[in-house]
N, C-alpha and C positions, 0 to 999 in steps of 0.2 A: 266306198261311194265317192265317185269324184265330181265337184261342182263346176259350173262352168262360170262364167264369169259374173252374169247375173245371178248366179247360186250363193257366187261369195260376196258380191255386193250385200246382197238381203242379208247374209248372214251374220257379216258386219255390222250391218245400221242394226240389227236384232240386239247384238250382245253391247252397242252402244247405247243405243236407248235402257236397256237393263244399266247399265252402269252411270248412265245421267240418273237415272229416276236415283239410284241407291245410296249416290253421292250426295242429291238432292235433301233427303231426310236427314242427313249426315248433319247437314248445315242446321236443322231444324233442332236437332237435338243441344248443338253447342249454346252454353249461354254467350252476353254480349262481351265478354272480356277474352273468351276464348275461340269467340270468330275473329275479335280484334287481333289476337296472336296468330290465326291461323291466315288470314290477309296479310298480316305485316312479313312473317316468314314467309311466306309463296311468293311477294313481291321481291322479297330481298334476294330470291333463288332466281327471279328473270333477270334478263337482259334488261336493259333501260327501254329496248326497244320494242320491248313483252310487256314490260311496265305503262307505258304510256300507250298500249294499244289497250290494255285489261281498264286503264280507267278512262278513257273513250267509252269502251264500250260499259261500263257502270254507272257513267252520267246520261248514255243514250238508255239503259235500261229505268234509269231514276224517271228520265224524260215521256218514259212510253206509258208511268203511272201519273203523269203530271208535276214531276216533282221535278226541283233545281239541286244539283248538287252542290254548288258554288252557292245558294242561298246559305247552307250549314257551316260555310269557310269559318267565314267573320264571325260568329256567333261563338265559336269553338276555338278562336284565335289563331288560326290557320291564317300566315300572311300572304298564302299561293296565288297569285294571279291568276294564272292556268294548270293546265293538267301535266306540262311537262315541269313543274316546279313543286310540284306532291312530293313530296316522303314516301318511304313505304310506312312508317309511322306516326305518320301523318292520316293516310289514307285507313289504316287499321284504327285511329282513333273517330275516325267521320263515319268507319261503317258501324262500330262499335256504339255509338249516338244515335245514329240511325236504328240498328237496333233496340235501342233501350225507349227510345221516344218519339218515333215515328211508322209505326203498324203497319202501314203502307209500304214502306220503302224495302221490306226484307224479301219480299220474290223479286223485286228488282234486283236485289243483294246477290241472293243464290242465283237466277239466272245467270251474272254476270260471273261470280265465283264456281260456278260449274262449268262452266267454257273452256277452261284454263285446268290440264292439269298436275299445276303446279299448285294446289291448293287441298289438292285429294289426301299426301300425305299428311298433311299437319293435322287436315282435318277426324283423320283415321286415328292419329296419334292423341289428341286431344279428346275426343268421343273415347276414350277407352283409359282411362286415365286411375291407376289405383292411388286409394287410401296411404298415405306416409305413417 
C-alpha cells in the first residue's frame, strides 16, 4: 500500500497524538520529586536555546489556568528575575512545588513537558523504577 502525501500527513498526526496522550499519563503517574528529576535532566540535555523556549512556554501554559509563574519565585527562594536566568534546577524545584501544592498547575505542567521530547526518556526511566 502506498500513501500519498495527505496519507502520510494523517498518519503521522495519528501515531503522534497516540504518543502525546501516552506520554501524558506517564507524567501522571510520577510523584513530585520524580517529575522534579525528570524536568531538571531533560532541561540539562537542551540547548540553552531549548531551555528558554520550554519555560516560555510553561509560564504561557501556567498563564492559560490563570496562574503566575514568577509568583512561586520568591516564595521558594528562586532569585531569577526572568526566564532566561532559571536553572534547570531551579525550574525542576518550581514544578516539583507546583506539584505538591497547587492542583491546578499540573496540566499546565504536562502540557508544557509533553511538547518537548527531551523529557519522554527520563520520564519512561523514572515510571518504571525497581525495588534496591
Amino acid at each position: 500500500m502506498r500513501l500519498t502525501g495527505k496519507g502520510r500527513l494523517k498518519m503521522a498526526k495519528n501515531i503522534q497524538t497516540k504518543n502525546h496522550s501516552a506520554t501524558k499519563h506517564v507524567y501522571d503517574t510520577l510523584d513530585a520529586n520524580e517529575l522534579k528529576s525528570v524536568v531538571r535532566d531533560g532541561l540539562v540535555s537542551m540547548t540553552p536555546a531549548e531551555r528558554e523556549e520550554f519555560i516560555k512556554v510553561l509560564d504561557s501554559e501556567m498563564k492559560r489556568v490563570k496562574l503566575s509563574m514568577r509568583a512561586y519565585l520568591v516564595p521558594l527562594g528562586i532569585p531569577a528575575r526572568s526566564v532566561e536566568e532559571l536553572t534547570p534546577t531551579e525550574v525542576g524545584h518550581l514544578v516539583r512545588y507546583l506539584k505538591l501544592t497547587v492542583p491546578e498547575s499540573i496540566r499546565a505542567i504536562e502540557r508544557a513537558v509533553a511538547k518537548y521530547p527531551a523529557f519522554a526518556a527520563g520520564a519512561a526511566h523514572n515510571g518504571h523504577r525497581l525495588a534496591a
